[in-house]
Every structure is written in structure tokens, then in C-alpha cells.
VODORO-180576 format. One record per residue (C-alpha): residue in one letter; z, y, x. Coordinates in Angstrom, 2 decimals, decimal comma. Example, Ala and Ser with C-alpha at 12.3 -4.5 7.8 and 13.67 -1.06 7.14 Angstrom:
BEGIN
SITE  res        w        v        u
SITE    a     7,80    -4,50    12,30
SITE    s     7,14    -1,06    13,67
END
This chain:
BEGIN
SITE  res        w        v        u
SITE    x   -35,34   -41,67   -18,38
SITE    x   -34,33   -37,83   -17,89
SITE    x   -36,82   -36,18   -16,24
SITE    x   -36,27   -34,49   -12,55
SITE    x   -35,90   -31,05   -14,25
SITE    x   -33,10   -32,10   -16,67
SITE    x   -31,23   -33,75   -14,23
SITE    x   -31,62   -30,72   -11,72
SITE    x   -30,45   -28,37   -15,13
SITE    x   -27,45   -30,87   -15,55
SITE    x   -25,72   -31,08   -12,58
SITE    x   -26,41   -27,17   -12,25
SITE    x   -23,88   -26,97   -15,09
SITE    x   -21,87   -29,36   -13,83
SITE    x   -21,29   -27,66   -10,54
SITE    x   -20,88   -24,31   -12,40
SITE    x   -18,23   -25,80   -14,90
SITE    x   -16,25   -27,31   -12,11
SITE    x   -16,47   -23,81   -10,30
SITE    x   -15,28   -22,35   -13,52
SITE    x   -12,31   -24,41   -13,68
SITE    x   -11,49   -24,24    -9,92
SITE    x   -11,53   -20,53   -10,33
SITE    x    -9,36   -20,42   -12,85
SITE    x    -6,74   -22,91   -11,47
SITE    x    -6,78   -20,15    -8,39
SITE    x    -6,05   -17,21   -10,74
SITE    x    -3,61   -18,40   -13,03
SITE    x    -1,65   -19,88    -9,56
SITE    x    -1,84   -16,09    -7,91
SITE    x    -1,10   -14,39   -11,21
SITE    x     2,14   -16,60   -11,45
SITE    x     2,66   -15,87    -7,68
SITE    x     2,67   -12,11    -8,61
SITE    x     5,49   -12,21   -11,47
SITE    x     7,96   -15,79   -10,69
SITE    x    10,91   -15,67    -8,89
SITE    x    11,94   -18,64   -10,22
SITE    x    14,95   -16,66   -11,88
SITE    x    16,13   -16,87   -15,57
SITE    x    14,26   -14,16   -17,92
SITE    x    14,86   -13,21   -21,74
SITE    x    12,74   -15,91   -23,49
SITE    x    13,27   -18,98   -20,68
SITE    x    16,03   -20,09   -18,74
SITE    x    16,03   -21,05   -15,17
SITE    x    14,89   -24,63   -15,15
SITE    x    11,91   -23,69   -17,14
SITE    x    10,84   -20,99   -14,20
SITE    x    11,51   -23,75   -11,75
SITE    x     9,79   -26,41   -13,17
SITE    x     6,47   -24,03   -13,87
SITE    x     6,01   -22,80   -10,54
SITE    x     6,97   -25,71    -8,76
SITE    x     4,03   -28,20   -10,21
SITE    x     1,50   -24,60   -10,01
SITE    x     2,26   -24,77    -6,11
SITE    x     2,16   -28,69    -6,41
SITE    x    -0,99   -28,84    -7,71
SITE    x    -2,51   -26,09    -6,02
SITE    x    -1,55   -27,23    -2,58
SITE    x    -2,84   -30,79    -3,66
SITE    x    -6,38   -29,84    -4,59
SITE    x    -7,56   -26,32    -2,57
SITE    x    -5,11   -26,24     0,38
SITE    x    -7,32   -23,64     2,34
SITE    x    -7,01   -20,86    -0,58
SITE    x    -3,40   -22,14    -1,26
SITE    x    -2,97   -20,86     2,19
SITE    x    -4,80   -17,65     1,53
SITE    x    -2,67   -16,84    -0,87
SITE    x    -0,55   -15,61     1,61
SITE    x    -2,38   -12,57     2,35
SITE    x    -3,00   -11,92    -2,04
SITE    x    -0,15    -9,51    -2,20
SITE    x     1,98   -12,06    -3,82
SITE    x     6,21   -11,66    -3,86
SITE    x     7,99   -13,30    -1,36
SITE    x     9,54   -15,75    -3,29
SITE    x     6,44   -17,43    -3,19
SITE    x     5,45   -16,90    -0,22
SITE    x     8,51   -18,62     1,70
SITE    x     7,73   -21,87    -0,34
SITE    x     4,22   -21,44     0,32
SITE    x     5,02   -21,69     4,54
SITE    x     7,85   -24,46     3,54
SITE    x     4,98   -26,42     1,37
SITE    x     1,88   -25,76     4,11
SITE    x     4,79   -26,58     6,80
SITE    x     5,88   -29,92     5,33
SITE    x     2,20   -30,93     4,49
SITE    x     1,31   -31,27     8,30
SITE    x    -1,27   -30,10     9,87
SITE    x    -4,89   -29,46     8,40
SITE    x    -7,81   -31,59     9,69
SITE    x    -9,91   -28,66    10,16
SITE    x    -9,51   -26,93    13,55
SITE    x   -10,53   -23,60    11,99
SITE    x    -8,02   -24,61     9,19
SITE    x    -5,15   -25,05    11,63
SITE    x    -5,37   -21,76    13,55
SITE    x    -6,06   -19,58    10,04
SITE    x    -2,88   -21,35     8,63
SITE    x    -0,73   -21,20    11,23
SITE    x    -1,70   -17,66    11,87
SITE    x    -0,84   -16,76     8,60
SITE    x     2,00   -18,56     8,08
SITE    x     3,23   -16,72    11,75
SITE    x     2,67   -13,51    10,01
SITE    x     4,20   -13,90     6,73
SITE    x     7,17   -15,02     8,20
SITE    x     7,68   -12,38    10,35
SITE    x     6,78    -9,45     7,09
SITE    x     9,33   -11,41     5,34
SITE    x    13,58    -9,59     4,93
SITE    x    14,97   -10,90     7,92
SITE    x    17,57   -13,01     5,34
SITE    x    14,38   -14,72     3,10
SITE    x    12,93   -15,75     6,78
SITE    x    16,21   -17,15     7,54
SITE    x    16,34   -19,23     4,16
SITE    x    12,86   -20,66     4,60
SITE    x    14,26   -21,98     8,45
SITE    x    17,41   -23,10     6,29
SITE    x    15,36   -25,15     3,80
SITE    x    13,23   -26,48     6,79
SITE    x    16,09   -28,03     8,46
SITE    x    17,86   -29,25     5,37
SITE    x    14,43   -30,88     4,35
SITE    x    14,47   -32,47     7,48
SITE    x    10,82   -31,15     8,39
SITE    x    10,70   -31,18    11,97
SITE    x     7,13   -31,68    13,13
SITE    x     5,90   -30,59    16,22
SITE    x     3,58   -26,97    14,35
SITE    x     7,33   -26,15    12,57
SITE    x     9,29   -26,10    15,67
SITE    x     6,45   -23,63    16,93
SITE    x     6,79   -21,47    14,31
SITE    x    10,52   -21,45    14,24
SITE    x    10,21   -20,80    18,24
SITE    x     7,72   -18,03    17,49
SITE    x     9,65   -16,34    14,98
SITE    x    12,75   -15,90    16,76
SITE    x    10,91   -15,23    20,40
SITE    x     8,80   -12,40    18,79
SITE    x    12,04   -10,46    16,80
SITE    x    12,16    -6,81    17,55
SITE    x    16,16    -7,00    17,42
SITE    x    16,98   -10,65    18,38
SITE    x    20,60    -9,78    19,74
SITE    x    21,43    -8,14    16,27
SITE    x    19,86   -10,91    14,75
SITE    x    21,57   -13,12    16,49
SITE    x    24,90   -11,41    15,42
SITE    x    24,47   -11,17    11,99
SITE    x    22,58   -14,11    11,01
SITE    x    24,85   -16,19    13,77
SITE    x    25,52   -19,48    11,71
SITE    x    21,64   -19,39    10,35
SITE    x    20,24   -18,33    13,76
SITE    x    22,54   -20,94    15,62
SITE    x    21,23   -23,68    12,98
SITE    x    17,45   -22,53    13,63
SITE    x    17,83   -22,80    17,40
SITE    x    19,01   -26,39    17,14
SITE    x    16,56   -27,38    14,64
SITE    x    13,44   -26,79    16,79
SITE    x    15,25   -27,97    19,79
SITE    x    15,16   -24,59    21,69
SITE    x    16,23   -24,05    25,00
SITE    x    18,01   -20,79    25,60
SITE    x    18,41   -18,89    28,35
SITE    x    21,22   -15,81    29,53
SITE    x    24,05   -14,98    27,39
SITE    x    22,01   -16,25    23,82
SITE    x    23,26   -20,33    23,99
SITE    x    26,66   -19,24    25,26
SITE    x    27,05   -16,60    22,21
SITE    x    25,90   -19,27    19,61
SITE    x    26,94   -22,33    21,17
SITE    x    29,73   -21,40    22,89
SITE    x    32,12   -19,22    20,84
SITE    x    35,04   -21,56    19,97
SITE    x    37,41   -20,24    16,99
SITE    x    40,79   -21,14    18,33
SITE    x    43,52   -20,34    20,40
SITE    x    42,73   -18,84    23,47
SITE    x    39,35   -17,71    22,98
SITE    x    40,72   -13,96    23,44
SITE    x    41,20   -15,40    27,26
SITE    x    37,48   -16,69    27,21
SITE    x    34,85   -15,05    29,38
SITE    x    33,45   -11,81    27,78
SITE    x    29,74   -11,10    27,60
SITE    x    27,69    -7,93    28,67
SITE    x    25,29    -7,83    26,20
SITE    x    27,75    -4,96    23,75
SITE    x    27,33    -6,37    20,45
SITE    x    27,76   -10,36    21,41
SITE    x    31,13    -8,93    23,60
SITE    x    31,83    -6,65    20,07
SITE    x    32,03   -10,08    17,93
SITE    x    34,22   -11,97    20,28
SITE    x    36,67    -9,41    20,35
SITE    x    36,84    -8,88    16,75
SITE    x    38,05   -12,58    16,19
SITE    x    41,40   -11,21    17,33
SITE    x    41,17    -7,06    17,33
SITE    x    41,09    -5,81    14,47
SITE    x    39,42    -2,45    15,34
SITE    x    36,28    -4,52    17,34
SITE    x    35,71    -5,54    13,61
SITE    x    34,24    -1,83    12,86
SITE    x    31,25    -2,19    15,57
SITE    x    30,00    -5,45    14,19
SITE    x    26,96    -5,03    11,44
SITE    x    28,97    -5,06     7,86
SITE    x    27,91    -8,67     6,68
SITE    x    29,67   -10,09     9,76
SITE    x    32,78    -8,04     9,92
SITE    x    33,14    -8,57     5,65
SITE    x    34,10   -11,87     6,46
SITE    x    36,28   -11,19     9,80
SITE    x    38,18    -8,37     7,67
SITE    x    38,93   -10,84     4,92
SITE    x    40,39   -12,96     8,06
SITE    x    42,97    -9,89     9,29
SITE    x    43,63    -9,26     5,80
SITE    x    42,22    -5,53     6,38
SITE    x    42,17    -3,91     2,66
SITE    x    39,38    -3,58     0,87
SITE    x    38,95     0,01    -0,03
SITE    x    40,12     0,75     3,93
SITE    x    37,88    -1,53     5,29
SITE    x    34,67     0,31     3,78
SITE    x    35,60     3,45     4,29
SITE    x    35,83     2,80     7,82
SITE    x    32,66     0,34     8,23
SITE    x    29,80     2,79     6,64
SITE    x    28,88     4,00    10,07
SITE    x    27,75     0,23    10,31
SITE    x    25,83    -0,63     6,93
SITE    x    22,51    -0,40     6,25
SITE    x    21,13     1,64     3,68
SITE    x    20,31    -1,04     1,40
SITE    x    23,78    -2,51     1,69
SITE    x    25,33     1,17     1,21
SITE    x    23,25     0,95    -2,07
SITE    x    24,62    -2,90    -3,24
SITE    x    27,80    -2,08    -2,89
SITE    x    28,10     1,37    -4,49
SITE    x    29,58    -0,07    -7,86
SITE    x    32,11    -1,91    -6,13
SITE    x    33,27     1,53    -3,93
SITE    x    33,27     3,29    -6,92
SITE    x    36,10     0,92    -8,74
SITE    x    38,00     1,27    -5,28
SITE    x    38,74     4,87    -6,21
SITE    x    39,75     6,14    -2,73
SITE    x    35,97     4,96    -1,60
SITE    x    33,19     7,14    -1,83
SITE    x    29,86     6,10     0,31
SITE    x    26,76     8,49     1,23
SITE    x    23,97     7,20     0,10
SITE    x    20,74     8,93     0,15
SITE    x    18,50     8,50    -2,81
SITE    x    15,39     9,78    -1,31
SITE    x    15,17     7,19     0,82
SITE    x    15,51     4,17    -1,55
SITE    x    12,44     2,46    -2,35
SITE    x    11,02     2,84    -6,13
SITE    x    11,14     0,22    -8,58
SITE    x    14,60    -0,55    -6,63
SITE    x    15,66     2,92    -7,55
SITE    x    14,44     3,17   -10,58
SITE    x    16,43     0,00   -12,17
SITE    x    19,74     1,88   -10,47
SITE    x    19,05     4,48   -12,15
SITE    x    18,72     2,59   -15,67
SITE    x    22,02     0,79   -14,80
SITE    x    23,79     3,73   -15,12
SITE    x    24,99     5,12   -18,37
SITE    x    23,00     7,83   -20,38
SITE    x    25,71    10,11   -19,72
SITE    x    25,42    10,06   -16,53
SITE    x    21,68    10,30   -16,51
SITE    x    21,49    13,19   -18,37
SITE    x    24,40    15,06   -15,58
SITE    x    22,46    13,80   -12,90
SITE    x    18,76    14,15   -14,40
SITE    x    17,53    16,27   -12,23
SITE    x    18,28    15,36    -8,87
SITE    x    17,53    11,57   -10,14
SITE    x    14,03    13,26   -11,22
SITE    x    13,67    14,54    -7,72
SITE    x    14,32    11,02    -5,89
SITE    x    12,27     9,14    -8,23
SITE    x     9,33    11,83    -7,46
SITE    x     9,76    11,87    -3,77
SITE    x     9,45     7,73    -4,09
SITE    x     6,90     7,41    -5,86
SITE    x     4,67    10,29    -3,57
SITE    x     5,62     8,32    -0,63
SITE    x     3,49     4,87    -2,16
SITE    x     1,14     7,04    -2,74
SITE    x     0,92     8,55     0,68
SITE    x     1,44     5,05     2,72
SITE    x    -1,22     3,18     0,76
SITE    x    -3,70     5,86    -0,28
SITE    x    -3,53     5,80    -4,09
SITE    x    -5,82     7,53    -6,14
SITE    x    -6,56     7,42    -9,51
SITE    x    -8,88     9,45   -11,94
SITE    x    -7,59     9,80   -15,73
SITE    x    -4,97     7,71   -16,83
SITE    x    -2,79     6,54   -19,66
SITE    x     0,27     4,08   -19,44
SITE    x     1,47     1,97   -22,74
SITE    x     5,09     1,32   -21,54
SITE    x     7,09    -1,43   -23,29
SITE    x    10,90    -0,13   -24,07
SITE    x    11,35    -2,79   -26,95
SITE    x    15,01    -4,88   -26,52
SITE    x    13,22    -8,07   -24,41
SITE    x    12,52    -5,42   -21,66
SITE    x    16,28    -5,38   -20,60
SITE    x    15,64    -8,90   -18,57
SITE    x    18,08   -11,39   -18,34
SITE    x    21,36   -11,78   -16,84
SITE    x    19,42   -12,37   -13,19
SITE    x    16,96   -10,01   -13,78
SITE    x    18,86    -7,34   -15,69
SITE    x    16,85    -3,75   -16,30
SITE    x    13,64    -5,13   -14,42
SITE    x    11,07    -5,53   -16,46
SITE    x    12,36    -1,84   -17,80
SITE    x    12,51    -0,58   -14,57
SITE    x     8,97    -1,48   -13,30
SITE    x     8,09    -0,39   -16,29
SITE    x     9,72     3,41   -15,55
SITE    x     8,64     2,89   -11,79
SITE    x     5,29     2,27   -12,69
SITE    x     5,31     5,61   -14,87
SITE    x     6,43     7,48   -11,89
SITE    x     3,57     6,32    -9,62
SITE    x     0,51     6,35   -11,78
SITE    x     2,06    10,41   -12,66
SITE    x     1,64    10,85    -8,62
SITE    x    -1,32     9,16    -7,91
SITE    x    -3,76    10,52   -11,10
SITE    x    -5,78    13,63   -11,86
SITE    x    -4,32    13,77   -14,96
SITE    x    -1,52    11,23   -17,03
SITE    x    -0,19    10,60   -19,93
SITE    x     2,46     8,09   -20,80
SITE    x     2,93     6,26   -24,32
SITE    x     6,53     4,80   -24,78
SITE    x     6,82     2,66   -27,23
SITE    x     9,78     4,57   -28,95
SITE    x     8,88     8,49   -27,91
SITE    x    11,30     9,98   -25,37
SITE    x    10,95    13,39   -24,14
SITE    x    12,62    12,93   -20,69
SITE    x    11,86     9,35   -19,11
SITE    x    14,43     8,58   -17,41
SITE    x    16,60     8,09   -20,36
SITE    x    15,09     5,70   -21,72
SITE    x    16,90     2,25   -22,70
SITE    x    15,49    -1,05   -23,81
SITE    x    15,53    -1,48   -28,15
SITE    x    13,88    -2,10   -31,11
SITE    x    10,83    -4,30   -31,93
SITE    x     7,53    -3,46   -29,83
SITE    x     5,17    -1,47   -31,30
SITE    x     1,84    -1,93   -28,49
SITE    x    -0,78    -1,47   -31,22
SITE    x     0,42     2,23   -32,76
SITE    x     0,86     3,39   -28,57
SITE    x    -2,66     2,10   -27,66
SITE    x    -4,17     3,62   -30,00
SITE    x    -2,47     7,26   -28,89
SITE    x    -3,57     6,41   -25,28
SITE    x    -7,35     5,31   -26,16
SITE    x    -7,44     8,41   -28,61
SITE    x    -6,54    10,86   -25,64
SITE    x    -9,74     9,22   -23,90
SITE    x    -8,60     8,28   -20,17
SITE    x   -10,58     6,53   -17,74
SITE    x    -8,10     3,62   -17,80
SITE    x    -4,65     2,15   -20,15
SITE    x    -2,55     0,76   -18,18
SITE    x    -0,05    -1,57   -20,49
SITE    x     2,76    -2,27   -19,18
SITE    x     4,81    -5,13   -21,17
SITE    x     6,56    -8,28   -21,15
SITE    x     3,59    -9,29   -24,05
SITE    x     5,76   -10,53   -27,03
SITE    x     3,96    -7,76   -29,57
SITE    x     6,05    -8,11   -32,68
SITE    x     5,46    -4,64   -34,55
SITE    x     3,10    -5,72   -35,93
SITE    x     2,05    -9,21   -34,53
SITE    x    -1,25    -9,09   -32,61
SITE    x    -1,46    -5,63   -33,34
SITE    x    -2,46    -4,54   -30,07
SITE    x    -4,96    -7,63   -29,37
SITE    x    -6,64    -6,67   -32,56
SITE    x    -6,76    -3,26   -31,52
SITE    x    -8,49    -4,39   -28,35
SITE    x   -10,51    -6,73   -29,65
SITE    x   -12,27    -3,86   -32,02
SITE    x   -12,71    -1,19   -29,37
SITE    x   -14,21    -3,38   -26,89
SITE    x   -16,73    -4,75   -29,46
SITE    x   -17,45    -2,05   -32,10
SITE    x   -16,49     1,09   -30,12
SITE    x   -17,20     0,68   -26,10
SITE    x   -18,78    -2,29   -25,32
SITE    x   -19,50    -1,01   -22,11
SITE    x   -16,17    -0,75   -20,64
SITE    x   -16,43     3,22   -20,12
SITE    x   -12,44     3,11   -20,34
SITE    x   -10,32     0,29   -18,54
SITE    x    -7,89    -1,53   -20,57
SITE    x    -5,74    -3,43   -18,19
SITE    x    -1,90    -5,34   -18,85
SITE    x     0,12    -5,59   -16,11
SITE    x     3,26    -7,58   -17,08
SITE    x     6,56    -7,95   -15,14
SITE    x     7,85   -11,27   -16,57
SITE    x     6,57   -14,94   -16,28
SITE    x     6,33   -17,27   -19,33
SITE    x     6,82   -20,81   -17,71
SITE    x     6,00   -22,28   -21,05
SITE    x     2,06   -21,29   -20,51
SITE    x     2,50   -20,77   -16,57
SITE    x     1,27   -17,53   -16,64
SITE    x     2,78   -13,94   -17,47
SITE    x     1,78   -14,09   -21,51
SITE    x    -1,31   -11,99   -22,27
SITE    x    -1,89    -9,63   -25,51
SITE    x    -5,06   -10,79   -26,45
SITE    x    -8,22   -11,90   -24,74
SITE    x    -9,85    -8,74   -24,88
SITE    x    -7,56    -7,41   -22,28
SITE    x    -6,97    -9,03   -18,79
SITE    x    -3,81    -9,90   -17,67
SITE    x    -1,46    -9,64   -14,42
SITE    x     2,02   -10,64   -12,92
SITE    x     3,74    -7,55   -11,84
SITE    x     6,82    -8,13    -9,59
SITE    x     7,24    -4,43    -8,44
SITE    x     5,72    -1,13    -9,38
SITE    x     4,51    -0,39    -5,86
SITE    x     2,36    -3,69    -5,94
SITE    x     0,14    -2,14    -9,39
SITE    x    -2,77    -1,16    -7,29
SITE    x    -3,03    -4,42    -5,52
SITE    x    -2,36    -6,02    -9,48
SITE    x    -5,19    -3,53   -10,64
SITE    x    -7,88    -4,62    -8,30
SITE    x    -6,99    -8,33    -8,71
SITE    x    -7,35    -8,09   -12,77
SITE    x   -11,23    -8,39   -12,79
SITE    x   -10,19   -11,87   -11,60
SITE    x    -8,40   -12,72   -14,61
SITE    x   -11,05   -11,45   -16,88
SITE    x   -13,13   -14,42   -16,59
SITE    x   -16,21   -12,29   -15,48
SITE    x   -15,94   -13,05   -11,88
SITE    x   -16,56   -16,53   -10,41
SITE    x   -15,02   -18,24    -7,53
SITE    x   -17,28   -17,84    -4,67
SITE    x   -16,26   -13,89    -5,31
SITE    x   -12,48   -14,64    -5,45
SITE    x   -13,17   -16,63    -1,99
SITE    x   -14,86   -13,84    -0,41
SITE    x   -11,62   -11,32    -2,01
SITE    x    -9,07   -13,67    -0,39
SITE    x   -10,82   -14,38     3,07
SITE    x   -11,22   -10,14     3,47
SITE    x    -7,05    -9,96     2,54
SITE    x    -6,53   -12,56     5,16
SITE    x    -8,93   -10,85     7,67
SITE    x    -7,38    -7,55     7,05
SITE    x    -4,11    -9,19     7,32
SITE    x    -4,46   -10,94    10,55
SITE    x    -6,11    -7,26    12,19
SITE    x    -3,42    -4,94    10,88
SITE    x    -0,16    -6,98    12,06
SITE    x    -0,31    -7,42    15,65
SITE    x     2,73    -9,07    17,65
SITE    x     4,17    -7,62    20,81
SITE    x     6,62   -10,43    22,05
SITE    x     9,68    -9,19    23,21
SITE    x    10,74    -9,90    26,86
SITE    x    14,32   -10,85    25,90
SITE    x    17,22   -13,09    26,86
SITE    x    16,51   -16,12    24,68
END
């Protein structure tokens, strides 16, 4: 028979080992969280993506539903978060009273962060998965009670807001039901009763003016121009008082091949990695015409990050992947590239001092183009011999020049060389390998993390001690419930006194 001491020494291990494992179930879930979009990328197609990070969130939700919740507040992309509030949302309600008001708070909140046309898909996949319990009718109430611009939204998201309305079995008041319900598309309705709220009174008349089509938002009148057969090139030149920045941005390649079309778009006000994979999509030529006012724009970017969330680093080195797999896919095309450039831009604003290590040399950066084999191992060894305070690697992790060469490299230095971490090696990667469920690592000497956009690296940077191993999970517990605290302080809802 064991004696008392034994047994006490056994199921200490036991509890630790199951600890261990829980822990890293948690981290390899957020990691994949950071990176999937559930989109095609250069070594696996889209069903693979699918498949991955649809049994991660299975599983996770199955076995730690509270810090599958959590998650929310981990800095994750929004991908995942809309089928984390569909998941918690079709799951019912938690048994834990605490439980329910945490998750329903932060599902509240994360729904209303999300672009008004992801929060709009997640009510869209709630009605067409039927879930209609009593908690998702509140939060489909709550969302569209508490919208800053509920008229616009109304207007622009009509079909989608309409469809929301009737789903949680709303009961709206004024000029809202009459606008959504009401509306009929057929003769006569240029007789029907107009409305005094402008822009519901703006949309009825453009079903038969064609002029009343230039004061709706541009995704509604696109389709009411395509009914008045109003040309194409005519119809944008007139509607840019009405789009959106970001939309002025989509759509530039397609105003450019209209010729007669030119839209004002202004660069310094486009967000980062979003600019910087523009700028890669244009053609070398043109970068090099343009350089410096694309220089300028990319700068200006990447200071305001720095500004709005108070980066600062001390000495720093970037290893930036350029090899041929960095181009992306045909979903994803330039992305892992442009974080990659994006990234380079922000660590520059936010360090005492930086260096970055292409992996083919280029002497202005934003020329760059995704080629050749990847060469990790020869650049980390420029970056650790220039003696920073932390490497940054930035790469999709297929090392091929040579194999390993880089994990090797790694392995050495932290062993033989600087055992006690004086300099940071950290990869951040930008592209999810569904075959492992996890963005694929360089070695084991160096801590991996997804990467969806550059301006999400210092979240990605604090969160790598995580996937290091060296941390357990009552300290990732204590790191999620402070995100969710923080979260819950810092947004704070003002409900609108509207007409719904």
C-alpha cells in the first residue's frame, strides 16, 4: 500500500499535468484565434482552415466555456470573435449566475466593437441557424437599441436590419417599422406617404428619381443605379460625396479602369497593415514614382498606433520574411507580405533604435516583393550580431534556405550563448497551418504567435510568454480575467433615445 506521502506526491502531478494540458489547449485555441480567418492561404486550401478552427472552437467551448468566453476580450480577429458570440449564443445560457452576466456582457460588447457589416452577419447566421432563445433576442434588441446611427443603419443595412428586427420579435415604434416593413416595390409607391426622418424619405424617392439616388449611402444606391441603368463611371463620379473612406479605397482599381473616374482618397488616413498591402498591390513602377509620399502615409500610420495605444519599445531588430509563400493566396493576396512591411513600419516608430533584416536585402522597403527561398537562419544571425534587446521574426515559418536553419540557430544561442534570455527572440507569424492547428513555429527555442494585423504585435508580444511553455494556467486565467475587466471598464454604452 502507497504510503500517504506518495499518494499526496501523485495526485500533485496529476493535477499539475492536467493544468499543463488545459493550458496548452487555451493557448494553441487563442494563438489560432489570432491568425484564422478561415480563408484559403499558400500551403492549405479553404476546407482545411475551416475544418481546423471549427473543431478548436468545438472543443474549446465543450471543455472550458468560461475562458472560451474570455477569449473575447484576448485581442483576437473578428472572425473569431463573431463565431465565438454565435457558439456562446447557441449553447444557452451558463448555469453560473456570475457566468451569465460576464458572458452576456461580453458578448454585448464585442458585438457592438465589431464593423457594423460582421455584426450584421453574426444576426444573419443567428436567424438562419434558427437560434432564437430568449438571451439572443436580448442581445439582438440591445445591439440595435444602443447604435449611435440607427437611421443610417437602418438604410444601408435595410434587408439585414429588417431580417434582425423580425428575428427577435421587436416591436418598433415611429417611422422605423413603416420604413422596413412598409416600403412596397411596385407601382404606385411614388404616391405612398413620405417620411420625415431625411434619409428614410431620401430612399423612397430614389426607387423612382433618379437624382434621390445620390443622397443615399453608396452600398444602397449601387444597387438602385444598376436599377435606372445610371452608367457606371457617371454614377461614381457623382456618388463620392456619399462613400466612406474605406469604400473610396475598395473601389479605387475599379475607378481607375473607368478612365473618366478619378476619386480623392486620402492616404493618411487609411489604417496600416490595410495600407501597406495597397501599397504592395501596386506595381514597382509605380512605387518607386510615388515612394515618397507612400513613405510619408505609411509613417504618419504607423505614429498614429503608436500614439493611440502607447507603444514603446527599447532596442529592436525585425527578421522579415520576403521569400515567394509570403505573397498569400488568392483570398489573402500580399498579406502575410504586408504585415510583414506594416510591422516594419511600427516597430521603426515605436523603438529607441531599429534595425530591419529582409530576407533578400532591399535598400528602400517599400519595394519589396515576395521571391526566392527563405533564408531565416543567415538574417538572424545579422539581427542577434547587432545585439538588440529583442528579434522580432516575422514569417509564415516554412524555413527552406537552409532547412531548420534558423531553429538551430536558436537553439545554440539560447543554450551555449545567453541562457538567460538577455535578448528576446520572439516569431510572430501571419498565416495559420490547419494541418497542426496552430500558425507553424521555427523551432522550439523560439515562441510562437498568430499575427492577423501589424497593429495587433504588441498585444501578440505580450501574449508570447504564453506560448513558451514557461507560464502555467492559473497565470493565463488571471491575464484573461484583467483583458475582460479592462474591457468591460473602458467601453461604456450610452443608449440612444431614438425612434425604434
Amino acid at each position: 500500500m502507497p504510503s500517504i506521502s506518495r499518494m499526496a506526491f501523485t495526485t500533485h502531478s496529476s493535477i499539475m499535468l492536467i493544468q499543463h494540458i488545459e493550458c496548452e489547449d487555451l493557448v494553441i485555441f487563442i494563438n489560432a484565434c489570432f491568425a484564422c480567418t478561415r480563408q484559403q492561404e499558400f500551403y492549405s486550401d479553404k476546407q482545411d482552415q475551416a475544418f481546423s478552427i471549427e473543431f478548436l472552437h468545438e472543443y474549446i467551448l465543450g471543455n472550458y466555456r468560461r475562458l472560451y468566453a474570455r477569449t473575447l476580450a484576448a485581442g483576437i480577429n473578428h472572425f473569431n470573435k463573431a463565431q465565438i458570440i454565435v457558439n456562446l449564443l447557441a449553447a444557452g445560457s451558463p448555469v453560473s449566475a456570475e457566468d451569465r452576466t460576464e458572458e452576456g456582457e461580453l458578448i454585448a460588447v464585442t458585438l457592438q466593437a465589431l464593423p457594423t457589416n460582421r455584426a450584421f452577419k453574426v444576426l444573419k447566421i443567428l436567424q438562419q441557424r434558427r437560434i432564437n432563445n430568449r438571451r439572443t433576442r436580448a442581445v439582438i434588441r440591445r445591439y440595435l437599441m444602443q447604435r449611435k446611427d440607427p437611421v443610417f443603419a437602418a438604410v444601408k443595412y435595410r434587408n439585414k436590419f429588417r431580417a434582425a428586427v423580425a428575428h427577435a420579435h421587436l416591436n418598433l415604434k415611429g417611422e422605423f417599422g413603416r420604413f422596413l416593413f412598409g416600403i412596397k416595390r411596385r407601382k404606385g409607391f411614388k404616391q405612398q406617404a413620405g417620411f420625415k426622418t431625411q434619409l428614410f424619405e431620401s430612399y423612397r424617392k430614389a426607387l423612382y428619381s433618379k437624382e434621390a439616388v445620390y443622397d443615399l449611402p453608396y452600398t444602397v444606391a449601387e444597387g438602385l443605379a444598376a436599377k435606372h441603368k445610371i452608367p457606371r463611371a457617371k454614377f461614381l463620379a457623382k456618388i463620392e460625396k456619399q462613400m466612406t473612406l474605406g469604400e473610396k479605397f475598395r473601389l479605387q482599381k475599379a475607378a481607375e479602369r473607368s478612365k473618366n473616374v478619378k476619386l480623392d482618397i486620402d492616404l493618411s488616413k487609411i489604417d496600416l497593415t490595410r495600407l501597406a498591402i495597397y501599397i504592395l498591390s501596386l506595381p514597382v513602377s509605380e512605387r518607386k514614382q510615388r515612394y515618397d509620399s507612400l513613405h510619408q502615409a505609411m509613417t504618419y500610420a504607423a505614429g498614429r498606433v503608436v500614439v493611440r495605444q502607447s507603444i514603446k519599445f527599447g532596442k529592436v531588430a525585425a527578421v522579415l520574411d520576403a521569400s515567394y509563400s509570403m505573397s498569400g493566396s488568392s483570398e489573402k493576396k500580399q498579406r502575410p507580405l504586408g504585415v510583414a512591411l506594416a510591422a516594419s513600419y511600427l516597430l521603426g516608430a515605436a523603438s529607441q533604435a531599429y534595425r530591419s533584416f529582409w530576407t533578400h536585402p532591399i535598400k528602400r522597403e517599400l519595394l519589396i516583393q515576395a521571391r526566392g527561398q527563405t533564408p531565416l537562419g543567415e538574417r538572424l544571425l545579422d539581427a542577434l550580431a547587432w545585439q538588440p534587446d529583442l528579434v522580432v521574426i516575422i514569417s509564415d515559418g516554412f524555413e527552406n534556405d537552409p532547412p531548420l536553419g534558423a531553429a538551430e540557430i536558436a537553439r545554440v544561442y539560447r543554450h551555449k550563448i545567453d541562457p538567460n534570455y538577455r535578448i528576446e527572440i520572439i516569431h510572430t507569424n501571419p498565416v495559420f497551418d490547419a494541418e497542426n492547428y496552430t500558425p507553424h513555429t521555427i523551432g522550439a527555442a523560439i515562441p510562437t504567435v498568430g499575427l492577423r494585423d501589424a497593429e495587433d504585435l504588441p498585444t501578440m508580444l505580450a501574449f508570447a510568454r504564453f506560448t513558451s511553455g514557461a507560464v502555467g494556467l492559473s497565470v493565463l486565467e488571471a491575464y484573461l480575467s484583467k483583458r475582460v475587466d479592462s474591457l468591460l471598464k473602458r467601453v461604456k454604452y450610452e443608449p440612444q433615445k431614438n425612434q425604434t
